[in-house]
N, C-alpha and C positions, 0 to 999 in steps of 0.2 A: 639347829634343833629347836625346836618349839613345846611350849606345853602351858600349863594354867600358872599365872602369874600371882602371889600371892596378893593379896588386901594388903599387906604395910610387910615390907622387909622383914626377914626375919621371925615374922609370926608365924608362919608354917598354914595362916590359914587360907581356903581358896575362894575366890571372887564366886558369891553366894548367888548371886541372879543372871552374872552371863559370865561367858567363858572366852578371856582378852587373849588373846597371842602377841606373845612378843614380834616386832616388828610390822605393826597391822597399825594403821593409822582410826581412829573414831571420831567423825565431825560431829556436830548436830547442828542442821541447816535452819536457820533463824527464819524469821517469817518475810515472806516477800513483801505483805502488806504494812509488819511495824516497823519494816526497813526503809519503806517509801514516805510513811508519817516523818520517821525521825530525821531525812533526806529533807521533805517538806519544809517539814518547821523549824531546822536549823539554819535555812535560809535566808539570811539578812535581809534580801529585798523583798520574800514574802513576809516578813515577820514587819517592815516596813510599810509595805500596801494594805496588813490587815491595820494596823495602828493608822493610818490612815485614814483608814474605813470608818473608824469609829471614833476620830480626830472629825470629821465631816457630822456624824452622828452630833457631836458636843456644839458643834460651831453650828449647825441646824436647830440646834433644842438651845442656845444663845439666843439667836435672833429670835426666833418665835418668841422669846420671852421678854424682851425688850422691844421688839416692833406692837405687842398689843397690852393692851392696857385697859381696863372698866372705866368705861368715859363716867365722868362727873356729870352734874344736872346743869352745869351752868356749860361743857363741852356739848351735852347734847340739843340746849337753848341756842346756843350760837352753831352748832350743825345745823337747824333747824331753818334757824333768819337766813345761810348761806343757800341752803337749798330753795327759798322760797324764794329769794332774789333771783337763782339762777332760771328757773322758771318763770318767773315775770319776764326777762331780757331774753328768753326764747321767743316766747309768747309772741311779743313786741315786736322783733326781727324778725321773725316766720312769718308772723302772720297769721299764725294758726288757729283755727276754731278752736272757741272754748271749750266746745262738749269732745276735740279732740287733745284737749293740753297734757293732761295726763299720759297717758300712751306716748304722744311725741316730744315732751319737755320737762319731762315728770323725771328727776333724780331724787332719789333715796337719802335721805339725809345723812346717814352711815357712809357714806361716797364722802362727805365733808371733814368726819373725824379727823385728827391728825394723828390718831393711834386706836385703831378699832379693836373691839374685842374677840377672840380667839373663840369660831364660832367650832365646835364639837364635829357638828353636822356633818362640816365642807372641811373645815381647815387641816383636819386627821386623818384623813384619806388623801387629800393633795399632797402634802407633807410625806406621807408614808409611801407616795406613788414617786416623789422628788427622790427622797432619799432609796429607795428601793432601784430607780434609774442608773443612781451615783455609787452602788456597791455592786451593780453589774458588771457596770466598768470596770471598777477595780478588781474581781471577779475573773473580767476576762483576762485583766493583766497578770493576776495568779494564774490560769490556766495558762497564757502560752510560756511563762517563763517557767512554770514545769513540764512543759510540751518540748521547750528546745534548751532547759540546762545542761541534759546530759548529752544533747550534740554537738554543743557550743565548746563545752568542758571537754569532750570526747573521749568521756566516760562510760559510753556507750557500751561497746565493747570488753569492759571489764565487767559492768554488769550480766551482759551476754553468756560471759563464762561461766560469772557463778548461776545463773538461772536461764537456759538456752530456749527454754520456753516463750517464745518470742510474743502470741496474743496473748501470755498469762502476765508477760511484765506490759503490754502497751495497758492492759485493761485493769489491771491492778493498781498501776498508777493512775488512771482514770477514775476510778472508783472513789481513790482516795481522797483529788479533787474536789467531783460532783460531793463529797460525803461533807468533806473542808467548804463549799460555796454553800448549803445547805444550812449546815449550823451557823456559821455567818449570819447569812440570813434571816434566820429564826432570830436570832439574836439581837442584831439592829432591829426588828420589826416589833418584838418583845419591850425591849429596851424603849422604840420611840413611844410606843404606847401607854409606857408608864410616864416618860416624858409629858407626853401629851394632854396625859389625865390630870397634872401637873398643873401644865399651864391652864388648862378649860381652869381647874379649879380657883386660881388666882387672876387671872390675866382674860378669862371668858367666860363663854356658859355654854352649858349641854342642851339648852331648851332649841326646838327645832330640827331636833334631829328625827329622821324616818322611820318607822314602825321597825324596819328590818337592816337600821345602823349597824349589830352587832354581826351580825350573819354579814353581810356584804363587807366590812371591814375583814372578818377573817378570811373569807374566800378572799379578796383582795391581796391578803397579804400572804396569802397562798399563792395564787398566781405571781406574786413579784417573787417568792421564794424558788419557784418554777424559774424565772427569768434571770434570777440568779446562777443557778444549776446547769441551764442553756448556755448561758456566758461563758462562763468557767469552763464545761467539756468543750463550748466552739472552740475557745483561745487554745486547751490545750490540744485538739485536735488538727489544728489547720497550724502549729507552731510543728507539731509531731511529722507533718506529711511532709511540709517546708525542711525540716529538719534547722530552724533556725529563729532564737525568740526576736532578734530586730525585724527579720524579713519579713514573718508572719507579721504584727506589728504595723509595717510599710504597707501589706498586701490591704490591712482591715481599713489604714487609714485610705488609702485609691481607691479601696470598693464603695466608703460611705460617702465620700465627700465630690468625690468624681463620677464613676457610673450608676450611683441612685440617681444621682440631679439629671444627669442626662437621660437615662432610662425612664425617668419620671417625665421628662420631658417630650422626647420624641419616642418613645416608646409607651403608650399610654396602659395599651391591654395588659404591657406585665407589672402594673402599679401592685395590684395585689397580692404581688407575691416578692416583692420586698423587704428588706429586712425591718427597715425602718416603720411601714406601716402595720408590718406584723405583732412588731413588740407594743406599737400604741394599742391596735385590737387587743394584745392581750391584758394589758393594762389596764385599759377602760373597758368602764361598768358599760355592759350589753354589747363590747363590742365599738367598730367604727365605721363608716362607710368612706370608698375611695372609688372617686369618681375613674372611669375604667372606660378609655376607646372613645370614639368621636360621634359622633353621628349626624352634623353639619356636613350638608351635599358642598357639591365642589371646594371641599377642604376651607368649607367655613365653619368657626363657633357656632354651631348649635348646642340643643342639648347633650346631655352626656351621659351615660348610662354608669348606674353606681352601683358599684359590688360591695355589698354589706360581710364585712368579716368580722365574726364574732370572735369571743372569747378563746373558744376551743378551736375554731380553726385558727386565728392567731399563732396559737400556743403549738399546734398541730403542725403549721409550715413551719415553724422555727424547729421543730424536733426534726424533723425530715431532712432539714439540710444541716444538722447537726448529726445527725445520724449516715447522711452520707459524706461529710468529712470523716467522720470516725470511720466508714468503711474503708474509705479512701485510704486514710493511715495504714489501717491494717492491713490491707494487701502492698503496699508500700513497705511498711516493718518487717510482710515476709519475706523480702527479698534478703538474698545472702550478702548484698554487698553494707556496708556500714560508710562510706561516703559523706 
C-alpha cells in the first residue's frame, strides 16, 4: 500500500511540494557537460600537457630575456668596425662595382651584435606565432587523449548507459575540448604579451614598429587561437573514429612525416591543400604562396604556377577536414556496436 510519506517521522506532516511514494526511486541526472570538465581535468596526463604548455611559455619568456640585451656604445662601435671590414673583404673577393656594394656586400651591423636588442616590431609576433605552434601540439595531444580515454579504459559503455544519447555525449565532449583549447590559448597569448612588453621594456625597443602593430598582432593571435581550437577537435576527433589515443597518434605521425613529403613531392597539384601549408597560410600575415603543378614540357623544370592561400582559406581547409573527421566519428559513434 502506498501513500504520502511524511517530511520527518513522526511529525504527521506531509511532503509540501510533491507527493514521494514509498518504494518509487528519485534521481537527479547531473549535467553531461560538468561531468565531462570534471572527467577532463581530473586527468593526470591532461593536467600534465597543460603544465607543460605553459612550462614552454616560461622557458620561451627565459630565453628571449637573456638572448637580448641594449647594446652598449662601445658594442655598437665594434658592431660597426666588424661590419665595415666584412664589406671591404667582399668588395675585394667579388669584385664588385662600387656603386654596386651596398645592395651586394652591404650587412647591417646589428647582424655583429653578440646580443641584439628585442625589437617590438618583428620579435612579438614571431614569438607569439612559435609559441602559438608549440600549444597546438600539445592541444592536439589533449584532444586525442580525450578522444580515445574512454575506449582505451572501456568506459564507454557505462557512460552509454547513463546517457544513451549517442551525438549528445560525442559533442558534448567536443565542445568541452574546443572550449578547454580556447582559453588555453587566450591565455598563453595574453600571458606572452605581457611577457613581451616586459622584455621590449628592458631588453629592447618599440621604435619601428607599423602603423597597424596593434591590430595585426590581435588578429594574429586570433588566428593562432583558431589553430589551437583546430588542433584540439582534429586530435579528438580522429582518436574518436580510431577508437584508440596511441593509434590516432601513429596515424598523425605517418600522415605528417611520410605522405606530406611524398605528396609534396610527386604529387604537386595537391600541395595546397596540405595540412602543413594550411596552418602556415593561416599563420602568416597575408597569407602564403605554394608553388602548385609543373609546367616544364617533356617533364622538365620549368616554371611553376603558385596558388596564393590566404589567411581564410588557410584557416577554411583546416575546418573542413576537421569537420569531416568529426562527421566521420559521428556516424561511426552511431553504430550499435562498442568494439
Amino acid at each position: 500500500m502506498t501513500g504520502p510519506v511524511p517530511d520527518r517521522p513522526g511529525s504527521g506532516d506531509r511532503a509540501p511540494a510533491a507527493t514521494v511514494l514509498r518504494g518509487e526511486a528519485v534521481t537527479l541526472r547531473p549535467s553531461l557537460v560538468r561531468a565531462e570538465i570534471v572527467r577532463l581535468r581530473s586527468r593526470r596526463f591532461v593536467r600534465g600537457l597543460l603544465a607543460l604548455a605553459f612550462v614552454l611559455v616560461l622557458a620561451v619568456s627565459v630565453g628571449q630575456f637573456f638572448n637580448h640585451a641594449l647594446p652598449s656604445a662601445s658594442d655598437v662601435a665594434a658592431a660597426k668596425v666588424a661590419a665595415s671590414q666584412q664589406r671591404a673583404f667582399c668588395i675585394q673577393t667579388s669584385g664588385v662595382p662600387v656603386d654596386q656594394a651596398d645592395q651586394v656586400c652591404g650587412v647591417p651591423y646589428q647582424a655583429f651584435l653578440l646580443r641584439s636588442p628585442f625589437l617590438a616590431g618583428t620579435d612579438l609576433p614571431n614569438v607569439a606565432v612559435a609559441l602559438g605552434a608549440g600549444i597546438a601540439a600539445v592541444l592536439f595531444l589533449v584532444g586525442t587523449t580525450s578522444g580515445g580515454a574512454d575506449w582505451t579504459a572501456k568506459t564507454m559503455p557505462a557512460l552509454l548507459l547513463w546517457e544513451p544519447r549517442r551525438l549528445r555525449v560525442l559533442f558534448t565532449k567536443l565542445g568541452v575540448v574546443l572550449t578547454l583549447a580556447l582559453a588555453v590559448s587566450v591565455v598563453v597569448q595574453v600571458a606572452w604579451l605581457g611577457i613581451g612588453a616586459g622584455v621590449t621594456a628592458t631588453r629592447g625597443s618599440w621604435a619601428g614598429r607599423p602603423p597597424d602593430f596593434w591590430s595585426q598582432l590581435f588578429w594574429l593571435d586570433a588566428r593562432l587561437a583558431v589553430l589551437g581550437m583546430l588542433a584540439a577537435g582534429g586530435g579528438y576527433s580522429l582518436a574518436c573514429l580510431i577508437r584508440n589515443t596511441g593509434a590516432a597518434l601513429g596515424v598523425t605521425f605517418v600522415y605528417l612525416v611520410i605522405v606530406e613529403a611524398v605528396v609534396a613531392q610527386f604529387v604537386r597539384t595537391l600541395r595546397p591543400y596540405l595540412v602543413t601549408q594550411n596552418v602556415f597560410a593561416l599563420v602568416t600575415r597575408g597569407g602564403t604562396d605554394v608553388p602548385s603543378g609543373q609546367q616544364g614540357a617533356g617533364g622538365g623544370f620549368g616554371p611553376q604556377a603558385v596558388v596564393h592561400l590566404s589567411n581564410l582559406r588557410g584557416g577554411g581547409t583546416l575546418l573542413v577536414g576537421v569537420a569531416a573527421l568529426t562527421a566521420l566519428a559521428a556516424v561511426s559513434f552511431r553504430r550499435r556496436d562498442l568494439t
